[in-house]
N, CA, C and O of each residue as an XYZ file, in Angstrom:
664
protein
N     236.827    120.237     14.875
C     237.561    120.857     15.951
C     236.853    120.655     17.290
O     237.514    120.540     18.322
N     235.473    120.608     17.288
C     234.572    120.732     18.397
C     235.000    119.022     19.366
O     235.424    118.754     20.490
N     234.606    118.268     18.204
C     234.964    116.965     18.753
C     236.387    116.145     19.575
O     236.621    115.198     20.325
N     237.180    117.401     18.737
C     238.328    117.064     19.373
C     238.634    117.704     20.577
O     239.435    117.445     21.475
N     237.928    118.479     20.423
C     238.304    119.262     22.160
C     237.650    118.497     22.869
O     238.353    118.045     23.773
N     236.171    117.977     22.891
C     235.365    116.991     23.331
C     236.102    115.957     24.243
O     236.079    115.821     25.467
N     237.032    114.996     22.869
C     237.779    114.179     23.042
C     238.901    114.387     24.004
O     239.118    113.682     24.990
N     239.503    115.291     23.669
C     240.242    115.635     24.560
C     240.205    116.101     26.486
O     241.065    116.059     27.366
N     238.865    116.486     26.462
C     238.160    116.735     27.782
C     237.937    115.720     28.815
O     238.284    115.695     29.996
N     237.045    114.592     27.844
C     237.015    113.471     27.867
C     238.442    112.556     28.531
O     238.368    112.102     29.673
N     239.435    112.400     27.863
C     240.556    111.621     28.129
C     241.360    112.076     29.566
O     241.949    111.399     30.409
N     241.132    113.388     29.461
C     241.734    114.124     30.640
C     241.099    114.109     31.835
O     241.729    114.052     32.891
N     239.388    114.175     31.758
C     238.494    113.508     32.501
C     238.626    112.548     33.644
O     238.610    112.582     34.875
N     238.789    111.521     32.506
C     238.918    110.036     33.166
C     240.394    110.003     33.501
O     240.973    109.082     32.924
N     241.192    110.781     34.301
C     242.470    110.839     34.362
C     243.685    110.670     33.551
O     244.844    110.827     33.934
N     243.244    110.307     32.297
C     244.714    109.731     31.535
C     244.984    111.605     31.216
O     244.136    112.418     30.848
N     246.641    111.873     31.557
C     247.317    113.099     31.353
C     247.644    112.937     30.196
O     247.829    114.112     29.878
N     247.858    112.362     29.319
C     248.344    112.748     28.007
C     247.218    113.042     27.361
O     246.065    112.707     27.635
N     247.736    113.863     26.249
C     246.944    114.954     25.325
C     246.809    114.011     23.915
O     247.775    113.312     23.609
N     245.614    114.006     23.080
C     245.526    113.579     21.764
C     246.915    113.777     21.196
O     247.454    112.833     20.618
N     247.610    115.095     21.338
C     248.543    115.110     20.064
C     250.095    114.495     20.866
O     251.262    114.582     20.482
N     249.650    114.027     21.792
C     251.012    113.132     22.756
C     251.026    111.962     21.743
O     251.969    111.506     21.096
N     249.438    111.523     21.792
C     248.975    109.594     21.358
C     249.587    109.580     20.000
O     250.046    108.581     19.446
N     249.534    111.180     19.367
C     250.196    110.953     17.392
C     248.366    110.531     16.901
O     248.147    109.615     16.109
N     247.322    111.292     17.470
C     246.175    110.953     16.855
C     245.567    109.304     16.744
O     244.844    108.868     15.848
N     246.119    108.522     17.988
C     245.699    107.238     17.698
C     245.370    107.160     19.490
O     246.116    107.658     20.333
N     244.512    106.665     19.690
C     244.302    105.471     20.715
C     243.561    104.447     20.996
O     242.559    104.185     20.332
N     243.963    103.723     22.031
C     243.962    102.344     22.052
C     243.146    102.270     23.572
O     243.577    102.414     24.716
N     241.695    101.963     23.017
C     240.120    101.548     23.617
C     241.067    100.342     24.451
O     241.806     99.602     23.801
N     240.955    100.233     25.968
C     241.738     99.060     26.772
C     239.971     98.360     27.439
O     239.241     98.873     28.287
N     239.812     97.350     26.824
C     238.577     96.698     27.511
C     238.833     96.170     28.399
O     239.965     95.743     28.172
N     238.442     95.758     29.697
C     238.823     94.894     30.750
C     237.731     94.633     31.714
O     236.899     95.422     32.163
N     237.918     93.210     31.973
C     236.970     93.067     33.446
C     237.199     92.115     34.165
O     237.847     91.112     33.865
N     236.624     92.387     35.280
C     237.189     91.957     36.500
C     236.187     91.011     37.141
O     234.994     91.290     37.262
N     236.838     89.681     37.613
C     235.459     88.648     38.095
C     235.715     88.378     39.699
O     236.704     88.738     40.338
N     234.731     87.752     40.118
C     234.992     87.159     41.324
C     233.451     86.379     41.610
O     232.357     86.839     41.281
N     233.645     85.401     42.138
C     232.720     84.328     42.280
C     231.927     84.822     43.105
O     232.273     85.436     44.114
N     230.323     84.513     42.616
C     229.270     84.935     42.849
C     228.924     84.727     44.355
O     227.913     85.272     44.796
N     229.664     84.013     45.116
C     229.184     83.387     46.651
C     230.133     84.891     47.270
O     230.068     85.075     48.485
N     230.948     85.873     46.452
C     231.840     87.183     47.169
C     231.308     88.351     47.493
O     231.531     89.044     48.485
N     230.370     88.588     46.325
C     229.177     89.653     46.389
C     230.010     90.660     46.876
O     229.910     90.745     48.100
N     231.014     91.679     46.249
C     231.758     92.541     46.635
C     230.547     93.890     46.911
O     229.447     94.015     46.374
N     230.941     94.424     47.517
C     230.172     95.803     47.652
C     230.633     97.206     46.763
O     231.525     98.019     47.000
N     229.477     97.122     45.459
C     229.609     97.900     44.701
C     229.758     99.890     44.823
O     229.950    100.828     44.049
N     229.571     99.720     46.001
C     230.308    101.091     46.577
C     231.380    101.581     46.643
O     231.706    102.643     46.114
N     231.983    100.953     47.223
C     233.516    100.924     47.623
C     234.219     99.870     46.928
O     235.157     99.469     47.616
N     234.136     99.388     46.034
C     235.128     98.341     45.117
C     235.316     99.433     44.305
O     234.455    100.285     44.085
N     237.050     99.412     43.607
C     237.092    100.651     42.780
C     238.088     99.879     41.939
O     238.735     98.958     42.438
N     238.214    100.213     40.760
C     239.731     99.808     39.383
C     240.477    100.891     39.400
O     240.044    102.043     39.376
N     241.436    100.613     39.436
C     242.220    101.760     38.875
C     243.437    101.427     38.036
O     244.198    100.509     38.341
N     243.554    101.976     37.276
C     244.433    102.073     35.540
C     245.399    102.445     36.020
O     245.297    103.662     36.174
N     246.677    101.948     36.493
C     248.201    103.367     36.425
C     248.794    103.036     35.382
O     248.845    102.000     34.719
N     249.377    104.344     35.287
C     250.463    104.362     33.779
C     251.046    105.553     34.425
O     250.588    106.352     35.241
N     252.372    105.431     33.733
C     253.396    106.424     33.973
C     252.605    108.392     33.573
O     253.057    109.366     34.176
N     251.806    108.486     32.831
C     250.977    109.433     32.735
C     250.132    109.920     34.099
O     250.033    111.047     34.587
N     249.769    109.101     34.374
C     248.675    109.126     35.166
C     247.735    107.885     35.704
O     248.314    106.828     35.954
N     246.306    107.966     35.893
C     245.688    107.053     36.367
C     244.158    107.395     35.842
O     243.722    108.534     35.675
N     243.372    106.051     35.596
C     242.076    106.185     35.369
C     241.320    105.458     36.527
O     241.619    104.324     36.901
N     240.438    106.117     36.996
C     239.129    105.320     37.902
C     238.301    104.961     38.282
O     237.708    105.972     38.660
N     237.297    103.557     38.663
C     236.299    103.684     38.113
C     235.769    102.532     39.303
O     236.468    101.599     39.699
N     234.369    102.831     39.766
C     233.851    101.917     40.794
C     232.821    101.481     40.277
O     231.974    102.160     39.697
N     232.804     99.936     40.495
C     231.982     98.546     40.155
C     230.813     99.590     39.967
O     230.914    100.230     38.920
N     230.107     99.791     40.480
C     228.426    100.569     40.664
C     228.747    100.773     38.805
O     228.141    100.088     37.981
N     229.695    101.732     38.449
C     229.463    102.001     36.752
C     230.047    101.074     35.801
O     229.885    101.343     34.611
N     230.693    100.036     36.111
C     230.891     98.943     35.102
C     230.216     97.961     34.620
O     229.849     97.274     35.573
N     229.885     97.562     33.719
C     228.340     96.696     32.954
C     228.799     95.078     33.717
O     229.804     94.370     33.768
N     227.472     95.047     34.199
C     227.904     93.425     35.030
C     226.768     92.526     34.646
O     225.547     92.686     34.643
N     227.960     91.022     34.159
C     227.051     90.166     34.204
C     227.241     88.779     35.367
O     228.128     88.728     36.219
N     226.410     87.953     35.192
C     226.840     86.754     35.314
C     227.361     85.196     34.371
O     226.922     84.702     33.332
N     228.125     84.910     35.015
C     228.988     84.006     34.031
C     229.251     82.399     34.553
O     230.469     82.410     34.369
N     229.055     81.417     34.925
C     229.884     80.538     35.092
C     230.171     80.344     36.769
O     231.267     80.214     37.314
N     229.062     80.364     37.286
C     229.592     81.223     39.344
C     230.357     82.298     39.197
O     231.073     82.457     40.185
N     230.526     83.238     38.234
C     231.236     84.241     38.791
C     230.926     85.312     38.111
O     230.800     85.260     36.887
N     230.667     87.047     39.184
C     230.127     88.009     38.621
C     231.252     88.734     38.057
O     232.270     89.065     38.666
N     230.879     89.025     36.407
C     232.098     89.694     35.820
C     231.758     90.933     35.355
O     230.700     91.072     34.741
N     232.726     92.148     35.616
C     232.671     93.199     35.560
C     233.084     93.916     34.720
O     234.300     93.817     34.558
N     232.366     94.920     33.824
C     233.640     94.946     32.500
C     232.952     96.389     32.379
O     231.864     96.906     32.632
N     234.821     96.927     31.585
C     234.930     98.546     31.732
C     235.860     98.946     30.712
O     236.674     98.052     30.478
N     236.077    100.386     29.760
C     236.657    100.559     29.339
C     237.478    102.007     29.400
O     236.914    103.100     29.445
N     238.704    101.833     29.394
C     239.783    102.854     29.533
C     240.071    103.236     28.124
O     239.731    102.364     27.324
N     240.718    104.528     27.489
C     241.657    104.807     26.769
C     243.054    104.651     26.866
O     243.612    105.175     27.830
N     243.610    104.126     26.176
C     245.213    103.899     26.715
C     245.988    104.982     25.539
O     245.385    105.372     24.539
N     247.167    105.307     25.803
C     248.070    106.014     24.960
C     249.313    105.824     25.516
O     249.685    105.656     26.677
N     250.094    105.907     24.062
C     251.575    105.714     24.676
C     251.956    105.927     25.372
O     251.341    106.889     25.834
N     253.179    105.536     26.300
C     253.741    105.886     27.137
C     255.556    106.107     27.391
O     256.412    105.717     26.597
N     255.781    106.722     28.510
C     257.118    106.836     28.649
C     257.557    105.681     28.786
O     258.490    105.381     28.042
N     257.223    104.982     29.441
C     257.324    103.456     30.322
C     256.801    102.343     29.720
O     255.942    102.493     28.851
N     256.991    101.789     29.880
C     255.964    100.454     29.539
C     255.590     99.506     30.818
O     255.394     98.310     30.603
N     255.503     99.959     31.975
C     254.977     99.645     33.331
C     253.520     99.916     33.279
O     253.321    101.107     33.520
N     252.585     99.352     33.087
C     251.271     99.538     34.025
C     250.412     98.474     34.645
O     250.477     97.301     34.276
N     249.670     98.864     35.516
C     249.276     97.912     36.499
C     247.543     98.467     36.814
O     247.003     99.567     36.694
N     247.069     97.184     37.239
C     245.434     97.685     37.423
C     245.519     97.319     38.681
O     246.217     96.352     38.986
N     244.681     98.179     39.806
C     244.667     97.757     41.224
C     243.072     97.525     41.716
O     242.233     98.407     41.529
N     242.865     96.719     42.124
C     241.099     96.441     42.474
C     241.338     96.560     44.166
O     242.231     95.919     44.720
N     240.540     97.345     44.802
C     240.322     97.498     46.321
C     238.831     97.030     46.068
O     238.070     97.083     45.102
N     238.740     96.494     47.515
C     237.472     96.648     48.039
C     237.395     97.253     49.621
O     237.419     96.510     50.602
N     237.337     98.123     49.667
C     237.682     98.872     51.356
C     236.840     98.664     52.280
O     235.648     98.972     52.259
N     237.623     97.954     53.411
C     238.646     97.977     53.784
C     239.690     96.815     53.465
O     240.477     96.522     54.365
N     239.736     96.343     52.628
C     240.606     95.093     52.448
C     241.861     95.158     51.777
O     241.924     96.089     50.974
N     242.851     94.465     51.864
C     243.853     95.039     50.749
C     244.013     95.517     49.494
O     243.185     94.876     48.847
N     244.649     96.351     48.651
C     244.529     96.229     47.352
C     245.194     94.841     46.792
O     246.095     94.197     47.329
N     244.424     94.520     45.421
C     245.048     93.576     44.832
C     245.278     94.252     43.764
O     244.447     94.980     43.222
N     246.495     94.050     43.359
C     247.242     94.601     42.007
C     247.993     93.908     41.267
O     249.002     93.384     41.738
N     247.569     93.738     39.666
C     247.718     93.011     38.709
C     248.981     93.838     37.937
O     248.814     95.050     38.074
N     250.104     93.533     37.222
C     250.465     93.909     36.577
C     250.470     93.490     35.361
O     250.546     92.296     35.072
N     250.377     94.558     34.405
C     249.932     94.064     32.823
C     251.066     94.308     32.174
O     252.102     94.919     32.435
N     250.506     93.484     30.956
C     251.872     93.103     30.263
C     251.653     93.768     28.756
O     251.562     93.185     27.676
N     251.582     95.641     29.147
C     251.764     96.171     27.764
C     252.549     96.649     27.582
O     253.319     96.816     28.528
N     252.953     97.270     26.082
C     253.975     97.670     25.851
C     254.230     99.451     25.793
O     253.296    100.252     25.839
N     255.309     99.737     25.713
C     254.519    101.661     25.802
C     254.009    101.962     24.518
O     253.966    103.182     24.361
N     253.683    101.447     23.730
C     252.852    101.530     22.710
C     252.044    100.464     22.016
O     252.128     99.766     21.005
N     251.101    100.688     23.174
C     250.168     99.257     22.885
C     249.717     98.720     21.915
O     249.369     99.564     21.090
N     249.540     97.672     21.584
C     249.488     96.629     20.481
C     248.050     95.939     20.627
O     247.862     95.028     21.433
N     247.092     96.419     19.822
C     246.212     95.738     19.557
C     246.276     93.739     20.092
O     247.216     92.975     19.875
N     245.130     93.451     20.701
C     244.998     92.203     21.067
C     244.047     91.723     21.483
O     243.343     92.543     22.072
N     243.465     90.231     21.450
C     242.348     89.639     21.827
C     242.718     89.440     23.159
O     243.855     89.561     23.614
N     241.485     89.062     23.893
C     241.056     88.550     25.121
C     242.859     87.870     25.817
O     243.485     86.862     25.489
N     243.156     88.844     26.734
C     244.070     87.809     27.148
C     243.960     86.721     28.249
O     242.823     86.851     28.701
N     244.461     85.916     28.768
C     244.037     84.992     30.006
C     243.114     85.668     31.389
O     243.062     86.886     31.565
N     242.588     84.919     32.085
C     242.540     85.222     33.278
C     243.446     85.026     33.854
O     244.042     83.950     33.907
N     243.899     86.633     34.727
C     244.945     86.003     35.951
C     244.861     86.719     36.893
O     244.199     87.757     36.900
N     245.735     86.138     38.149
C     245.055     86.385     39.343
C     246.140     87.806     39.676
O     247.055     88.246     38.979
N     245.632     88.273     40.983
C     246.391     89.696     41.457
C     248.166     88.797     41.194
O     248.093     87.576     41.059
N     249.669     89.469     41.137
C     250.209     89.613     41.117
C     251.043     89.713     42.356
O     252.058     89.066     42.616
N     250.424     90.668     43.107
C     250.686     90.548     44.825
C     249.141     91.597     45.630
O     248.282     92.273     45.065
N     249.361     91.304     47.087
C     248.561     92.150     47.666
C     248.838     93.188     48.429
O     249.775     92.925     49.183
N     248.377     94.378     48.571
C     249.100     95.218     49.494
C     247.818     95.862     49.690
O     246.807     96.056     49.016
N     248.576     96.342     51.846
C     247.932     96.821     52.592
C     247.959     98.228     52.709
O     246.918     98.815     53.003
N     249.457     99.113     52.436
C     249.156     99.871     52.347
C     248.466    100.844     50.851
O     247.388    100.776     50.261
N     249.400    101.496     50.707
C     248.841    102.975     49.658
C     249.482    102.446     48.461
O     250.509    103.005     48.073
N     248.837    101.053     47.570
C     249.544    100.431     46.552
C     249.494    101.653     45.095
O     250.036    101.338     44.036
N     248.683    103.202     45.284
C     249.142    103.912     44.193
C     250.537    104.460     44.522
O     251.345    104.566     43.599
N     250.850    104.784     45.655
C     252.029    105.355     45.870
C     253.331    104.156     45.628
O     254.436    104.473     45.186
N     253.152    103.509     45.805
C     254.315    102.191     45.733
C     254.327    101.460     44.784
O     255.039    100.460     44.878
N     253.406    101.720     43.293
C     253.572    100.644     42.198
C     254.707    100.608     41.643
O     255.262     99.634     41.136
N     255.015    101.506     41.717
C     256.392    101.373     40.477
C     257.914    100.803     41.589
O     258.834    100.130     41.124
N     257.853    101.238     42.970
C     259.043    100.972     43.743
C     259.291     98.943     43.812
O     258.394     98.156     44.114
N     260.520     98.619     43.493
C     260.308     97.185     43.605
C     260.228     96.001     44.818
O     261.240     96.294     45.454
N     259.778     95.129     45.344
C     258.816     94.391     45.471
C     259.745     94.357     47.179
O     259.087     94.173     48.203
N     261.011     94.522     47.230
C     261.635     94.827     48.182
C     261.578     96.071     48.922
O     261.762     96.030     50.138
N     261.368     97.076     48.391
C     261.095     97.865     49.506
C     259.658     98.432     49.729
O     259.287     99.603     49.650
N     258.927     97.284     50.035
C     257.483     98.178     50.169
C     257.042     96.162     51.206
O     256.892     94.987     50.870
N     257.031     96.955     52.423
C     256.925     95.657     53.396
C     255.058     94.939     53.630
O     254.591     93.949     54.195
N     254.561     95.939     52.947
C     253.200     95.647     53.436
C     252.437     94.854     51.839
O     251.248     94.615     51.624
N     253.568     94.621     50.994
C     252.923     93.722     50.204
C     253.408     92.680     49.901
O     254.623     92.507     50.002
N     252.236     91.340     49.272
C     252.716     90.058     49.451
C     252.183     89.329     48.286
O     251.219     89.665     47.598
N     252.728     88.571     48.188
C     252.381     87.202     47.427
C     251.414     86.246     47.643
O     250.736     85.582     46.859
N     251.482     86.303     49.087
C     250.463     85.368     49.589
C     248.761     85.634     49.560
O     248.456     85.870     50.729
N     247.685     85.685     48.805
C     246.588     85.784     47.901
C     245.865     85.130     48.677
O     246.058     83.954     48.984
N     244.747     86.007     49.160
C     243.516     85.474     49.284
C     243.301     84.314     48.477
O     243.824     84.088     47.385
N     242.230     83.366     49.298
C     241.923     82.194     48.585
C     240.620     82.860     47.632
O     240.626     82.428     46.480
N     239.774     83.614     47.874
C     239.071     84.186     47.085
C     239.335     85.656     46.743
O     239.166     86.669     47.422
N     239.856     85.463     45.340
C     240.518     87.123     45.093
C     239.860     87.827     43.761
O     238.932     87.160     43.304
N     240.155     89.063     43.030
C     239.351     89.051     41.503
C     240.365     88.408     40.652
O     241.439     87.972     41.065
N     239.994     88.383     39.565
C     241.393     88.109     38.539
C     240.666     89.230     37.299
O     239.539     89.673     37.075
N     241.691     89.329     36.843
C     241.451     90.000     35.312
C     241.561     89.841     34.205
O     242.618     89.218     34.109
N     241.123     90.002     33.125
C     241.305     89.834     31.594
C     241.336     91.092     30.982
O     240.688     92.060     31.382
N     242.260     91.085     29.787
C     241.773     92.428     29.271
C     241.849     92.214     27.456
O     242.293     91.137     27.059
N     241.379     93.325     26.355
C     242.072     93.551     25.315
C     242.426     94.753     25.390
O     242.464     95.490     26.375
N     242.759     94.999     24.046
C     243.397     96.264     23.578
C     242.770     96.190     21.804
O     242.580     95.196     21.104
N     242.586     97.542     21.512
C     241.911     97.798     20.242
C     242.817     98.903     19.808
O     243.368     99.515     20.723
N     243.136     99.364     18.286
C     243.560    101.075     18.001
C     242.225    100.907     17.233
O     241.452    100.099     16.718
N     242.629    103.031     17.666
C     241.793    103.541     17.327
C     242.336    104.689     16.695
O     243.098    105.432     17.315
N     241.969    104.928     15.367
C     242.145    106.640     14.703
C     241.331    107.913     15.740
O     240.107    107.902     15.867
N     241.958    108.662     16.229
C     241.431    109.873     16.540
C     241.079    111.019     15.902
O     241.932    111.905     15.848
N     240.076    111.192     15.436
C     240.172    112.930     14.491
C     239.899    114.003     15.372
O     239.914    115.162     14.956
């Protein structure tokens, strides 16, 4: 019982609003990280991830994500809890402030499905203004975001794992 309240503290913590007994006692460990070539040297202060899902949001700045180097490029890697959802919309947004957000949209389902390493890919679009308030509105009415991508931007990879909850 102890652990599960734990757990539960925990999930609510890191922003995700749904409750263990929402998930049906299962969730799904979301690994992900985020690169950008070593000549970018983002400033681990103010660079932040953020998780949306129709629940809520998780968040988390470079300074606490395990970093290595790879290939010219420093990769950043972090892990979320995921749980079902109403929706099957979610999106990861990387700021580095003051610069635009770049926001990726992912391609899960509202009841995520275990999976390996998926591709690297790049932001989706960029936006200047308040890209938590405007993720879900479509691509037409929100004027301050674009397509047009920094030549040096992050990209992302992610998996997905289940997990039994007790």
């Amino acid at each position: 019982m102890t652990r599960l309240l734990l757990l539960l503290c925990l999930v609510c913590a890191f922003g995700g609003c749904a409750t263990v007994s929402e998930a049906g006692g299962v969730g799904y460990p979301f690994t992900f990280e985020v690169r950008i070539p070593k000549t970018a040297s983002p400033d681990m202060k103010t660079t932040r991830a953020i998780l949306l899902a129709h629940h809520g949001r998780n968040v988390a700045y470079l300074w606490s994500f395990k970093e290595r180097e790879e290939d010219g490029f420093l990769v950043f890697q972090k892990e979320f809890l995921l749980v079902p959802e109403d929706e099957a919309r979610r999106g990861l947004i990387v700021r580095e402030f003051p610069a635009a957000s770049q926001v990726f949209r992912l391609s899960i389902p509202q009841t995520p499905k275990p999976q390996d390493w998926s591709q690297w890919q790049r932001p989706s679009y960029v936006e200047v203004g308040d890209a938590l308030k405007t993720f879900l509105k479509p691509d037409s009415e929100v004027p301050d975001r674009s397509t047009n991508l920094p030549p040096v931007c992050f990209e992302v990879r992610y998996k997905i794992e289940r997990k039994r909850i007790e």
